[in-house]
N, CA and C atoms as a LAMMPS dump frame, in Angstrom:
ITEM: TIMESTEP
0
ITEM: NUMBER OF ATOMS
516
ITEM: BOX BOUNDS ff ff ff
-5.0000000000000000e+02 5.0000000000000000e+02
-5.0000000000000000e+02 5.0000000000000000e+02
-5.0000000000000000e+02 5.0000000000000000e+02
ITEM: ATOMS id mol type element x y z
1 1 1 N -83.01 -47.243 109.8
2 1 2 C -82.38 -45.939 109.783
3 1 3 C -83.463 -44.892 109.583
4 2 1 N -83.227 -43.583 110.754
5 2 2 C -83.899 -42.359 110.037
6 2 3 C -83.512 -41.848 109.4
7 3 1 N -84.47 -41.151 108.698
8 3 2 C -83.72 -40.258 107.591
9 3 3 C -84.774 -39.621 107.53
10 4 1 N -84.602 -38.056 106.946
11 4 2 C -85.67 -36.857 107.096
12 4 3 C -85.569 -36.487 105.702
13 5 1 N -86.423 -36.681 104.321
14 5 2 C -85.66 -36.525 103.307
15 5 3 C -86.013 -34.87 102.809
16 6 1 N -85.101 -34.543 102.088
17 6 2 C -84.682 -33.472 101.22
18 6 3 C -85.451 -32.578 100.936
19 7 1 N -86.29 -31.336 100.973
20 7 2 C -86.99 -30.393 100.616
21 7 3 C -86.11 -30.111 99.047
22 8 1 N -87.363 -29.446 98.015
23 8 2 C -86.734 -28.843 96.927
24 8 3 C -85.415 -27.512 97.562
25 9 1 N -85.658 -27.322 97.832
26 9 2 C -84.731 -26.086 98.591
27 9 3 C -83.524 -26.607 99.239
28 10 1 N -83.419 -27.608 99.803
29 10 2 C -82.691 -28.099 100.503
30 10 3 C -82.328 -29.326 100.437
31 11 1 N -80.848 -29.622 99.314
32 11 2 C -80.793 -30.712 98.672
33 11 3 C -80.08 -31.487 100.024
34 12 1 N -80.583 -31.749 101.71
35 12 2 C -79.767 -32.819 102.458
36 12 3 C -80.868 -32.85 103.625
37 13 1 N -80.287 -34.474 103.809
38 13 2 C -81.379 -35.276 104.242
39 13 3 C -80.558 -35.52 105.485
40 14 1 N -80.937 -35.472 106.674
41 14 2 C -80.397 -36.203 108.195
42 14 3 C -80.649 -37.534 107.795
43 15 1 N -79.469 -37.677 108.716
44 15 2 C -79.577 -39.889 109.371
45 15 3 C -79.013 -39.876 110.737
46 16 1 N -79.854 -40.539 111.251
47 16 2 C -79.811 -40.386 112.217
48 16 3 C -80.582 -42.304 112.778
49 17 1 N -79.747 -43.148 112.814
50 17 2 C -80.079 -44.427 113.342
51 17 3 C -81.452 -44.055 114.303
52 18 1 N -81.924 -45.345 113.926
53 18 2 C -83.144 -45.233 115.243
54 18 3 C -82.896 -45.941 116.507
55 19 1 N -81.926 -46.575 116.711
56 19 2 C -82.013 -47.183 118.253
57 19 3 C -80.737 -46.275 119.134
58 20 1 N -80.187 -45.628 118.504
59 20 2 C -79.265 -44.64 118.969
60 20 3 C -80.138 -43.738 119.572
61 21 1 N -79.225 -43.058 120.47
62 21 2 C -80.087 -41.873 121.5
63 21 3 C -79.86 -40.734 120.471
64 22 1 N -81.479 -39.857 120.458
65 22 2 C -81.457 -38.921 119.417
66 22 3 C -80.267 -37.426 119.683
67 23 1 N -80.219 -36.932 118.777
68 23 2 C -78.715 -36.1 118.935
69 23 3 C -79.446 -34.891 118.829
70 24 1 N -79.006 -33.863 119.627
71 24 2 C -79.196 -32.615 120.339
72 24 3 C -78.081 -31.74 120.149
73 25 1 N -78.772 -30.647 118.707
74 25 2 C -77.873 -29.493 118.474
75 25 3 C -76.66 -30.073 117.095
76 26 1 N -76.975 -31.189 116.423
77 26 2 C -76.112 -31.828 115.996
78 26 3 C -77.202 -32.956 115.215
79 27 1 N -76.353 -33.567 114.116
80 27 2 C -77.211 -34.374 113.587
81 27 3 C -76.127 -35.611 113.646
82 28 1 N -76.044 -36.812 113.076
83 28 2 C -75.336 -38.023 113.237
84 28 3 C -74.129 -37.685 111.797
85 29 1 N -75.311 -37.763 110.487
86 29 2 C -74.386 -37.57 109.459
87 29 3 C -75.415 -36.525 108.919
88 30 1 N -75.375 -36.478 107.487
89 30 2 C -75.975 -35.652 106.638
90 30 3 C -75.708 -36.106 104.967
91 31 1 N -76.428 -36.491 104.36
92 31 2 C -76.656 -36.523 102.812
93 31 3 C -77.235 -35.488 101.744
94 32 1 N -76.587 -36.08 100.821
95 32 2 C -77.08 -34.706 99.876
96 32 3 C -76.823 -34.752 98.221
97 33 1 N -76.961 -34.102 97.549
98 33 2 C -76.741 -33.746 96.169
99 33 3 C -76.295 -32.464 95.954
100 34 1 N -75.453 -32.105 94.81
101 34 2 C -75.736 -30.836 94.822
102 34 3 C -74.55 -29.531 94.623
103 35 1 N -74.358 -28.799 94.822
104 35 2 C -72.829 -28.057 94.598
105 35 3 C -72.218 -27.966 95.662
106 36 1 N -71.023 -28.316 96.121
107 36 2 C -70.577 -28.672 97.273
108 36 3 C -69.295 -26.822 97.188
109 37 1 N -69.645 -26.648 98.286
110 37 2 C -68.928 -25.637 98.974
111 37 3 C -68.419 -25.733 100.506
112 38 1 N -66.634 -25.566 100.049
113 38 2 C -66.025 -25.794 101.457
114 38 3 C -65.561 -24.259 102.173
115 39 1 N -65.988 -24.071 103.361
116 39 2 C -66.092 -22.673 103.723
117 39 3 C -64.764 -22.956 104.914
118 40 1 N -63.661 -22.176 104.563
119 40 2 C -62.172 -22.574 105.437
120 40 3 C -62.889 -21.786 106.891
121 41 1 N -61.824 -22.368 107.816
122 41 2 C -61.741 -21.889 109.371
123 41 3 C -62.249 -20.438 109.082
124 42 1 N -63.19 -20.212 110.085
125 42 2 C -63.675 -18.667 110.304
126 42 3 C -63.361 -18.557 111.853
127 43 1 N -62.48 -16.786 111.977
128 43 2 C -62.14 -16.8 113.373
129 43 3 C -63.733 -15.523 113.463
130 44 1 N -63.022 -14.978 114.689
131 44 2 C -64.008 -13.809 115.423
132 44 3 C -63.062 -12.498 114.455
133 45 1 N -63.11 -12.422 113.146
134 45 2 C -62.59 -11.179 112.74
135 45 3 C -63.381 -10.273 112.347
136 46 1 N -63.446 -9.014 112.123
137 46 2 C -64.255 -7.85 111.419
138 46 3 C -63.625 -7.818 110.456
139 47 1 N -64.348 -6.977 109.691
140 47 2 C -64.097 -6.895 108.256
141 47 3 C -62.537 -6.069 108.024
142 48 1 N -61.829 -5.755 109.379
143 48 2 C -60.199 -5.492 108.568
144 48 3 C -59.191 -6.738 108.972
145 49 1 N -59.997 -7.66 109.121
146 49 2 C -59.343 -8.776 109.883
147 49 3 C -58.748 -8.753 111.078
148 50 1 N -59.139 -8.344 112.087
149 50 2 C -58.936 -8.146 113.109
150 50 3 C -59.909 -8.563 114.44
151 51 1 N -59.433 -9.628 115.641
152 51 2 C -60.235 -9.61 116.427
153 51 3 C -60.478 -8.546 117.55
154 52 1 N -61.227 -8.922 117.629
155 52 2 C -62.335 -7.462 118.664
156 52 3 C -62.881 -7.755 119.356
157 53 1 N -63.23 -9.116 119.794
158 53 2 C -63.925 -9.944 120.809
159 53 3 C -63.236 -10.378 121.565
160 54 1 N -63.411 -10.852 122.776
161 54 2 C -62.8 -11.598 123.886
162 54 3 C -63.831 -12.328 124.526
163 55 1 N -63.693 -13.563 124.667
164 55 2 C -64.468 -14.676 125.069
165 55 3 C -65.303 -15.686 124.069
166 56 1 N -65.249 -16.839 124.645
167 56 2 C -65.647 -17.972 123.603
168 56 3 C -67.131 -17.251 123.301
169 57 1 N -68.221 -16.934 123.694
170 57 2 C -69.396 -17.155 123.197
171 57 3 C -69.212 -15.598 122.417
172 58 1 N -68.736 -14.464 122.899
173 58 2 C -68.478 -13.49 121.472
174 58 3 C -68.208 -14.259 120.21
175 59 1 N -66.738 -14.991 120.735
176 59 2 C -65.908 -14.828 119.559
177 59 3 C -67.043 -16.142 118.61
178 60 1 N -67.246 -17.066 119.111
179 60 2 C -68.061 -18.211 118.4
180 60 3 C -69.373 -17.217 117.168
181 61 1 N -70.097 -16.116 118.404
182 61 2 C -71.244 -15.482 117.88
183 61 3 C -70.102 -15.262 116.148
184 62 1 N -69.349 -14.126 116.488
185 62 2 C -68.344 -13.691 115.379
186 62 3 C -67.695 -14.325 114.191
187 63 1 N -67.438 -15.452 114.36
188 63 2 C -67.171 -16.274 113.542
189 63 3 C -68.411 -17.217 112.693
190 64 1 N -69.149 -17.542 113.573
191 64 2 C -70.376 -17.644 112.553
192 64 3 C -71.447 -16.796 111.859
193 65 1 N -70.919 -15.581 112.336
194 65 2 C -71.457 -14.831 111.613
195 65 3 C -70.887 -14.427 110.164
196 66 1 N -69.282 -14.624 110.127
197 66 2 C -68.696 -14.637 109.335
198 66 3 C -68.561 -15.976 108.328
199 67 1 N -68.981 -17.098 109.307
200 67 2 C -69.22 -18.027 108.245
201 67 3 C -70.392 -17.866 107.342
202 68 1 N -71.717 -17.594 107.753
203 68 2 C -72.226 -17.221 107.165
204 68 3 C -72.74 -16.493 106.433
205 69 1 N -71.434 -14.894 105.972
206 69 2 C -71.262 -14.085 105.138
207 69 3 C -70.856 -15.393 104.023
208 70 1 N -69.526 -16.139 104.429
209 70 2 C -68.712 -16.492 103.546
210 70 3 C -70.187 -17.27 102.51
211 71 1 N -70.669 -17.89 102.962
212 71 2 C -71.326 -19.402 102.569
213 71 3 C -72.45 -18.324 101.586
214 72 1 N -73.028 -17.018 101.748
215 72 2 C -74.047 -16.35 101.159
216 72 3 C -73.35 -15.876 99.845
217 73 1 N -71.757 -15.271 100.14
218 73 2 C -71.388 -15.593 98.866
219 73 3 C -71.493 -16.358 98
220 74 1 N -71.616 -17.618 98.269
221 74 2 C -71.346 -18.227 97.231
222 74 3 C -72.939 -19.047 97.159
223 75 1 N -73.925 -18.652 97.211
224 75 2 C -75.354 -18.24 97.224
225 75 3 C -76.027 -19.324 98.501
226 76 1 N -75.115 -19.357 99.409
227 76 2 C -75.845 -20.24 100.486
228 76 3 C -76.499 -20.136 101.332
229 77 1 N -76.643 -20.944 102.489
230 77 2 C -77.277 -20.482 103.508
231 77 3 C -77.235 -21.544 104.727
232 78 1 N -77.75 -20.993 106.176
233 78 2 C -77.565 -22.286 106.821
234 78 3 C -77.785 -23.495 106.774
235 79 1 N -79.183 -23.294 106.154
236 79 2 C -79.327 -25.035 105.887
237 79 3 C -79.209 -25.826 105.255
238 80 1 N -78.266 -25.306 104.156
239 80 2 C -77.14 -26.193 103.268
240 80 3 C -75.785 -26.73 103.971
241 81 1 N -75.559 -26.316 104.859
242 81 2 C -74.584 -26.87 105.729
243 81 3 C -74.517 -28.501 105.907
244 82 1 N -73.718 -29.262 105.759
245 82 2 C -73.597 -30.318 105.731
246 82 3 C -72.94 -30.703 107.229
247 83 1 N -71.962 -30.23 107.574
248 83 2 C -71.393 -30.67 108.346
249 83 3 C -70.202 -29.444 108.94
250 84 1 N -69.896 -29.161 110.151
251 84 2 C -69.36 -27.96 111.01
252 84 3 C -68.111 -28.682 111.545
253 85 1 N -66.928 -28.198 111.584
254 85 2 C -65.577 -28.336 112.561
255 85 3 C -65.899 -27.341 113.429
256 86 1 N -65.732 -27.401 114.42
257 86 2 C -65.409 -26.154 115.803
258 86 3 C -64.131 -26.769 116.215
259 87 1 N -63.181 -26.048 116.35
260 87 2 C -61.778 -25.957 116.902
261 87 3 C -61.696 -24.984 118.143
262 88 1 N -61.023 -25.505 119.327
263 88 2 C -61.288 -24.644 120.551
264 88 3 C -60.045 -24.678 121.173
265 89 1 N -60.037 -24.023 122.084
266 89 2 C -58.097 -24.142 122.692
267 89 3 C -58.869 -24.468 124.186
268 90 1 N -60.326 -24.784 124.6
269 90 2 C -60.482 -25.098 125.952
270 90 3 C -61.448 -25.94 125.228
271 91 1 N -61.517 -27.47 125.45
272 91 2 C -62.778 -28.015 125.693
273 91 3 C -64.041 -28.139 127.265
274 92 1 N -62.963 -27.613 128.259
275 92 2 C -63.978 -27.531 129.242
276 92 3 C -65.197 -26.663 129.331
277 93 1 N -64.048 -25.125 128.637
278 93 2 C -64.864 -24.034 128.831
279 93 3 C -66.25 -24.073 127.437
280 94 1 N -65.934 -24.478 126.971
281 94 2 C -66.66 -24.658 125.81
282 94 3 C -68.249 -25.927 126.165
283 95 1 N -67.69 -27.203 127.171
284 95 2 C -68.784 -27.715 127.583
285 95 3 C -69.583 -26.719 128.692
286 96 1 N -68.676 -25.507 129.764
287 96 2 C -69.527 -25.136 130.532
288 96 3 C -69.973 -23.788 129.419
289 97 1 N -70.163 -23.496 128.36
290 97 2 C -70.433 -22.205 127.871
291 97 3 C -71.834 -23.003 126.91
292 98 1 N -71.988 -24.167 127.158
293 98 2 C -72.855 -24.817 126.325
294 98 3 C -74.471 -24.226 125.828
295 99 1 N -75.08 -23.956 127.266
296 99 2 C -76.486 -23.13 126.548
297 99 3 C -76.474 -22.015 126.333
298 100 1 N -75.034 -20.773 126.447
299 100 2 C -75.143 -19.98 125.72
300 100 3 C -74.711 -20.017 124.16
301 101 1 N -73.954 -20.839 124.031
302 101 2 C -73.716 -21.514 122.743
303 101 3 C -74.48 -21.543 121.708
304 102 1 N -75.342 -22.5 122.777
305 102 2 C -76.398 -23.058 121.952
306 102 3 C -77.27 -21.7 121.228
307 103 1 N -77.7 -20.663 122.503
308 103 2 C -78.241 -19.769 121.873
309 103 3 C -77.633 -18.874 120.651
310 104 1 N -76.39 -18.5 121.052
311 104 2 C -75.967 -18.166 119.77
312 104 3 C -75.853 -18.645 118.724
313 105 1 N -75.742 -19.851 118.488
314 105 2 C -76.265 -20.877 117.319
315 105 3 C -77.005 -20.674 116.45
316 106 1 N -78.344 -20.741 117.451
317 106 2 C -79.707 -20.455 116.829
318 106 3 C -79.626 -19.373 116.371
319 107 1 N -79.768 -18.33 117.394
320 107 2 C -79.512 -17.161 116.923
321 107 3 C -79.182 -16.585 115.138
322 108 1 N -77.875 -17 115.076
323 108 2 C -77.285 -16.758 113.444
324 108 3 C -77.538 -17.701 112.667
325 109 1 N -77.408 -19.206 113.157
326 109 2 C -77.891 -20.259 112.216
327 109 3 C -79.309 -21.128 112.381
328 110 1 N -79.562 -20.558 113.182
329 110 2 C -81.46 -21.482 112.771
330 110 3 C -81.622 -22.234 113.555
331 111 1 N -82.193 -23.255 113.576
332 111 2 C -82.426 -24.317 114.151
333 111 3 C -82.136 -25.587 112.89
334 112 1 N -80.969 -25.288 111.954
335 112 2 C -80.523 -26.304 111.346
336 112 3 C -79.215 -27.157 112.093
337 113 1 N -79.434 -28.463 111.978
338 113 2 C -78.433 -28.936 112.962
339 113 3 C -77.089 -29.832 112.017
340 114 1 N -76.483 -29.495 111.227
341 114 2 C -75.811 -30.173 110.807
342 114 3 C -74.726 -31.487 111.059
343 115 1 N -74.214 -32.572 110.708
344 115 2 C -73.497 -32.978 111.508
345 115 3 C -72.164 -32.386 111.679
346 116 1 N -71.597 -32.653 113.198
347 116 2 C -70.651 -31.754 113.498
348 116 3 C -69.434 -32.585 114.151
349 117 1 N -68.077 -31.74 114.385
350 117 2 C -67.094 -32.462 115.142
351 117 3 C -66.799 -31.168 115.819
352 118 1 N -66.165 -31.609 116.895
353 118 2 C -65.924 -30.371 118.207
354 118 3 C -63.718 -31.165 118.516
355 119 1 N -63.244 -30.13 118.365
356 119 2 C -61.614 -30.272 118.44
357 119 3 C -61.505 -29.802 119.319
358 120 1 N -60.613 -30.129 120.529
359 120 2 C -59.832 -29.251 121.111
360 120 3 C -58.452 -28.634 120.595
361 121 1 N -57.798 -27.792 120.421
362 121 2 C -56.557 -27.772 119.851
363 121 3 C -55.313 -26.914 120.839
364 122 1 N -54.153 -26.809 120.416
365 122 2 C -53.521 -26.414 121.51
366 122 3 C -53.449 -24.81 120.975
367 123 1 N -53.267 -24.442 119.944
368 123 2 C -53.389 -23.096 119.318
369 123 3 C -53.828 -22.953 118.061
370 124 1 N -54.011 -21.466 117.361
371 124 2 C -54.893 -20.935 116.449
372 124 3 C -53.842 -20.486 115.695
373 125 1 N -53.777 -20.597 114.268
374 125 2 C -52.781 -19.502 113.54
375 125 3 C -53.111 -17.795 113.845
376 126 1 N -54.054 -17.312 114.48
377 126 2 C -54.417 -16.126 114.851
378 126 3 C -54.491 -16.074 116.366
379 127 1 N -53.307 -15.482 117.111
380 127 2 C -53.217 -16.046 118.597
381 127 3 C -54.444 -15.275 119.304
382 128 1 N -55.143 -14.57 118.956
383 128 2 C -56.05 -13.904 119.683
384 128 3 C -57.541 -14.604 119.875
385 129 1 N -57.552 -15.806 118.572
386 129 2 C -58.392 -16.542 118.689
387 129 3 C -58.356 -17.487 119.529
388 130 1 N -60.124 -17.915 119.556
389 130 2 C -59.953 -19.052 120.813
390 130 3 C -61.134 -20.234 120.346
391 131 1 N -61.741 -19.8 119.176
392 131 2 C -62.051 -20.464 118.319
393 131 3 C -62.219 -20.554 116.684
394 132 1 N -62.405 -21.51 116.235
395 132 2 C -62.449 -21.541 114.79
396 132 3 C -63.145 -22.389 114.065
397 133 1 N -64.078 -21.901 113.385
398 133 2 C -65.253 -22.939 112.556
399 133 3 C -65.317 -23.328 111.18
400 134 1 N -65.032 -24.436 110.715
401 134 2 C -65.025 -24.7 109.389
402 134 3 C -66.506 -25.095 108.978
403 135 1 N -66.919 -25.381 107.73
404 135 2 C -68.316 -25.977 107.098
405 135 3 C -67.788 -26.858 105.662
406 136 1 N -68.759 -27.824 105.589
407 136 2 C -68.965 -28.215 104.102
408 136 3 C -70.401 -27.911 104.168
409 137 1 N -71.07 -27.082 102.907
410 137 2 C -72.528 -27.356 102.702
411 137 3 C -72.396 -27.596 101.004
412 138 1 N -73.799 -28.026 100.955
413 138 2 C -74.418 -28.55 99.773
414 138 3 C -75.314 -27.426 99.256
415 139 1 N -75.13 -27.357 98.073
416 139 2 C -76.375 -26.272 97.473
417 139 3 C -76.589 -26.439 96.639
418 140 1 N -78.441 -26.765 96.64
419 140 2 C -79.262 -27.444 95.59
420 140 3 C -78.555 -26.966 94.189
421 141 1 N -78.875 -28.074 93.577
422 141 2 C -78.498 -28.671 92.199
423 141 3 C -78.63 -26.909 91.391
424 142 1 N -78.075 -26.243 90.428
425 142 2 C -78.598 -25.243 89.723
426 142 3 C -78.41 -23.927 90.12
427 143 1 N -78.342 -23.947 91.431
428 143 2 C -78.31 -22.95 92.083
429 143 3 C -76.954 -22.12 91.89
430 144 1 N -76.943 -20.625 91.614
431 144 2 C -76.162 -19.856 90.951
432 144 3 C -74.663 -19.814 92.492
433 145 1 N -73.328 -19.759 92.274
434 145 2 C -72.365 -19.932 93.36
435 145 3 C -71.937 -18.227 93.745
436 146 1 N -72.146 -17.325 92.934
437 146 2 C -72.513 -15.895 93.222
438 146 3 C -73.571 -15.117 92.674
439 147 1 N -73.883 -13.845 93.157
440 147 2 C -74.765 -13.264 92.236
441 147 3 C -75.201 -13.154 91.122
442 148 1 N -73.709 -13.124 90.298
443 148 2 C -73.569 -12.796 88.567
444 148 3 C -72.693 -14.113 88.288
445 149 1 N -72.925 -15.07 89.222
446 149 2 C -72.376 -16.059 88.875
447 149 3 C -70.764 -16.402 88.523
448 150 1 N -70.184 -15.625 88.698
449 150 2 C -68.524 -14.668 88.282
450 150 3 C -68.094 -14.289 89.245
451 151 1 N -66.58 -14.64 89.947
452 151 2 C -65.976 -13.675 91.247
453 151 3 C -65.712 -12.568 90.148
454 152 1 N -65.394 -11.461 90.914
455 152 2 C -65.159 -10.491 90.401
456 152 3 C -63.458 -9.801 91.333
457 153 1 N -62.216 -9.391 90.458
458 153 2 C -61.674 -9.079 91.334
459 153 3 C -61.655 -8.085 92.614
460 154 1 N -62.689 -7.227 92.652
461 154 2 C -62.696 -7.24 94.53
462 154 3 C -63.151 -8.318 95.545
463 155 1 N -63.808 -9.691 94.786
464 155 2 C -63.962 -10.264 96.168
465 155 3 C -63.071 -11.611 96.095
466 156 1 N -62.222 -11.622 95.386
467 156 2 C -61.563 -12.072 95.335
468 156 3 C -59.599 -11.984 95.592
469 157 1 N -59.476 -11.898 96.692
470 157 2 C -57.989 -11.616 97.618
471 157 3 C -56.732 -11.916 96.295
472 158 1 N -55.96 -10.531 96.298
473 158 2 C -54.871 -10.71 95.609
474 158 3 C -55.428 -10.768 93.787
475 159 1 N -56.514 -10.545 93.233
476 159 2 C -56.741 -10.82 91.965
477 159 3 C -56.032 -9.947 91.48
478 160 1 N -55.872 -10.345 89.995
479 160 2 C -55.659 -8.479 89.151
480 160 3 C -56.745 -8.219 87.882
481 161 1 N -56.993 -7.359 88.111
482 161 2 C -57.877 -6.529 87.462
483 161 3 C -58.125 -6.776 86.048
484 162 1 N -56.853 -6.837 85.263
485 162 2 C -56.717 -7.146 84.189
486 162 3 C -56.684 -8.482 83.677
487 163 1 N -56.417 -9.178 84.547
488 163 2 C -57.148 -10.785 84.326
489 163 3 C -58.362 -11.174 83.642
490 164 1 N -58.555 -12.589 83.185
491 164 2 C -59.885 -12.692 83.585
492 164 3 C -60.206 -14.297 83.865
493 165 1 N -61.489 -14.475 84.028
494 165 2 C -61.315 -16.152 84.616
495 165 3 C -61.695 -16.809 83.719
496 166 1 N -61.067 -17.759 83.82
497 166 2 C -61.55 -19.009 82.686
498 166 3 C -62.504 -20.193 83.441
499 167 1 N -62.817 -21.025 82.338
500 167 2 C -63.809 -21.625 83.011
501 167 3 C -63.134 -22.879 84.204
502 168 1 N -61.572 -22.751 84.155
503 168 2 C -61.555 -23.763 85.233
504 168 3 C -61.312 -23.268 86.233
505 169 1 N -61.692 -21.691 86.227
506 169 2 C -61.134 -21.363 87.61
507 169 3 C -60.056 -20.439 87.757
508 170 1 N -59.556 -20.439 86.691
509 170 2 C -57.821 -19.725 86.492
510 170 3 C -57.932 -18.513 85.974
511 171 1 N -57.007 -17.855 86.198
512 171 2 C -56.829 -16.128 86.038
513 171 3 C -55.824 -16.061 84.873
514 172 1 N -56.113 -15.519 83.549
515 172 2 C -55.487 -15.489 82.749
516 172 3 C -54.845 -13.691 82.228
């Protein structure tokens, strides 16, 4: 088995078998340690939730761009990414949209290749979408999950003010 191991920075290691044909844009699996953050479906929305794009390689650009707002919240980055869902309502168009894809990829996320799964689906809870990207990443051991380490109720949907959080999480 290959395996590419772990930078201090970057608590996950590729595997990637060696007699298997090497994987392009994608890794096999991915290992790791570390604080695990699950980043839900990201469509092509702007910040009033609303799409504004039309076409897979916008809307893809859009949504990972928004994934990777979400994931910086919580002090991440691309190459903590463990592993990517893409959900699509065309798998054809999506194989012929492939090297612009790809560029937009890079583009917002690097040249980190996480392992990935590609869905076709028949629809989106947001009908305007035409895709949707989930993540699990890993983030090294220690590493703070916001700025001040604390949501605070504006970035947190529906909080109240007068609350406050406890350590499991709960709004008291």
């Amino acid at each position: 088995m290959t395996t590419v191991p772990p930078s201090m920075a970057n608590p996950l290691r590729e595997i990637n078998p060696p007699k298997w044909p090497c994987p392009r844009g994608y890794s096999h699996a991915m290992a790791g340690t570390g604080t695990f953050v699950f980043v839900g479906g990201q469509i092509a929305t702007d910040n009033a939730g609303r799409v504004t794009t039309l076409g897979l390689v916008p809307q893809a650009r859009q949504a990972l761009r928004n994934l990777r707002t979400v994931l910086a919240e919580a002090g991440g980055a691309p190459e903590h990414i463990a592993q990517m869902t893409w959900y699509v309502l065309d798998i054809d168009q999506y194989r012929a949209m492939l090297r612009e894809l790809g560029l937009v990829y890079r583009e917002i996320m690097g040249r980190h290749y996480p392992a990935m799964v590609l869905v076709e689906v028949t629809g989106l809870v947001e009908p305007a979408a035409i895709v949707e990207i989930a993540a699990t990443a890993i983030l090294p051991s220690g590493r703070p999950l916001a700025a001040d380490d604390r949501p605070t109720s504006e970035s947190i949907p529906h909080a109240q003010s007068s609350g406050r959080l406890t350590t499991e999480g709960r709004y008291e």
